[in-house]
C-alpha positions in Angstrom: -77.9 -47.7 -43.1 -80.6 -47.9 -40.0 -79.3 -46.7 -36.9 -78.7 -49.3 -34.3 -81.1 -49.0 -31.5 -78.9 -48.2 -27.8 -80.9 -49.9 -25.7 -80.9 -53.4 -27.9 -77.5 -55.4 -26.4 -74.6 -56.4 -29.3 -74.3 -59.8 -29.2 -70.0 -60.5 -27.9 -67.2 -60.3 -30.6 -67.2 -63.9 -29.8 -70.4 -64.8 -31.1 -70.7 -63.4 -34.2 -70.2 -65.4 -37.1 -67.6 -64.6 -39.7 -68.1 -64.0 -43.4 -65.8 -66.7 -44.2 -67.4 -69.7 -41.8 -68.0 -72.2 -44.4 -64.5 -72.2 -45.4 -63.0 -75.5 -44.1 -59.6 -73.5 -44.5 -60.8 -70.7 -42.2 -61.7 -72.6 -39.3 -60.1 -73.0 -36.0 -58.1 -75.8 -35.4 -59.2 -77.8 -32.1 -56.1 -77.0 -29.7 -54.9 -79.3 -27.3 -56.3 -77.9 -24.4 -59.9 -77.8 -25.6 -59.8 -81.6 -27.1 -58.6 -82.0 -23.0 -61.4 -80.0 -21.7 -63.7 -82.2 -23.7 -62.6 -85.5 -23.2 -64.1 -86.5 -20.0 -67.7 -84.8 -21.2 -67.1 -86.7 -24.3 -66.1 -90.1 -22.3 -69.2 -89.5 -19.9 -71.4 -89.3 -22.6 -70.1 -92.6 -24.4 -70.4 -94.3 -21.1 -74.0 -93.1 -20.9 -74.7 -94.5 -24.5 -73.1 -98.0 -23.6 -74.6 -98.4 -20.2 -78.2 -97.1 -21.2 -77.5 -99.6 -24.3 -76.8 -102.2 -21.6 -79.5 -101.6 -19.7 -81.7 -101.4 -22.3 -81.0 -105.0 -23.7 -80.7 -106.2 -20.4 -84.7 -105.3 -20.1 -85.3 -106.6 -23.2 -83.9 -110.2 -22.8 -86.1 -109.9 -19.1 -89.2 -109.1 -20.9 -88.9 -111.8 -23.4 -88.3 -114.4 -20.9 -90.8 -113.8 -18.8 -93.6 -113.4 -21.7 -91.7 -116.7 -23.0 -92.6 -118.2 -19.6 -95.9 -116.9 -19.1 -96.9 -118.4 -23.2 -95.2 -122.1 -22.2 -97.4 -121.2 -18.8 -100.3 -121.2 -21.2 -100.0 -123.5 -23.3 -99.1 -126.2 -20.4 -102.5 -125.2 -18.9 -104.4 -125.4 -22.8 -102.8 -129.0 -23.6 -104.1 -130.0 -20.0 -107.7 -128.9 -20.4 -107.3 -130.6 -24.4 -105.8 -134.1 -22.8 -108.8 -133.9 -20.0 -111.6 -133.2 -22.4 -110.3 -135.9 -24.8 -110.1 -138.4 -21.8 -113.9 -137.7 -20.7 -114.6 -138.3 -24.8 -112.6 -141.4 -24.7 -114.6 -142.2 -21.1 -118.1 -141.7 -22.6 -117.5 -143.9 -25.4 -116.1 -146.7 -23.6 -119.6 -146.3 -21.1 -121.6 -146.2 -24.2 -119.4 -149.7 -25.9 -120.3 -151.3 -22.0 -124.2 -150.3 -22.2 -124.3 -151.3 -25.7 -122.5 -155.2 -24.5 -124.8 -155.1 -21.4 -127.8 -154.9 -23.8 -126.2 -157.5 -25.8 -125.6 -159.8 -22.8 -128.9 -159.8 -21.2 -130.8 -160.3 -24.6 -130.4 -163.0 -26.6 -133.2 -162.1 -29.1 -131.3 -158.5 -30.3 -132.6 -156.7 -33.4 -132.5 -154.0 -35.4 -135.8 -152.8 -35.3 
């Protein structure tokens, strides 16, 4: 067996780790006053959980309404330019049906060649 070096530190009693860990019969039961001790770090932390859950959802539903807004935003403004360029087409048609009558009207001799 090596000899143990002096000047290296033993880990505590505490710390070590028994031979018979994995045992599910050899382990400590929880005591009363440790499931105390943990109960308000183990509260904190499901209140943490919930409220950065909350929050989380909360920015979620935000960002989808406002990109929601911002596409019905853009499409108002698309179907606006769509209705104004199909009212100049309409427009320039109905000029071109007026020349075409006002050719009409002040010829009476009108063919095709």
């Amino acid at each position: 067996m090596p000899a143990e070096n002096p000047a290296e530190p033993r880990p505590p009693p505490a710390a070590r780790i028994p031979s018979d860990a994995h045992d599910p019969a050899a382990r400590p039961v929880p005591t009363a006053a440790l499931r105390r001790a943990w109960a308000p770090r183990w509260a904190a932390a499901c209140l943490l959980l919930v409220i950065g859950t909350g929050t989380s959802l909360w920015a979620w539903q935000k960002s989808a309404d406002v990109l929601a807004h911002e596409a019905d935003v853009e499409f108002d403004r698309y179907s606006q330019l769509s209705f104004e360029n199909l009212d100049q087409r309409v427009q320039h048609q109905l000029d071109l049906l007026a020349g075409f009558q006002a050719l009409f009207r002040a010829s009476d001799d009108v063919s095709r060649v």
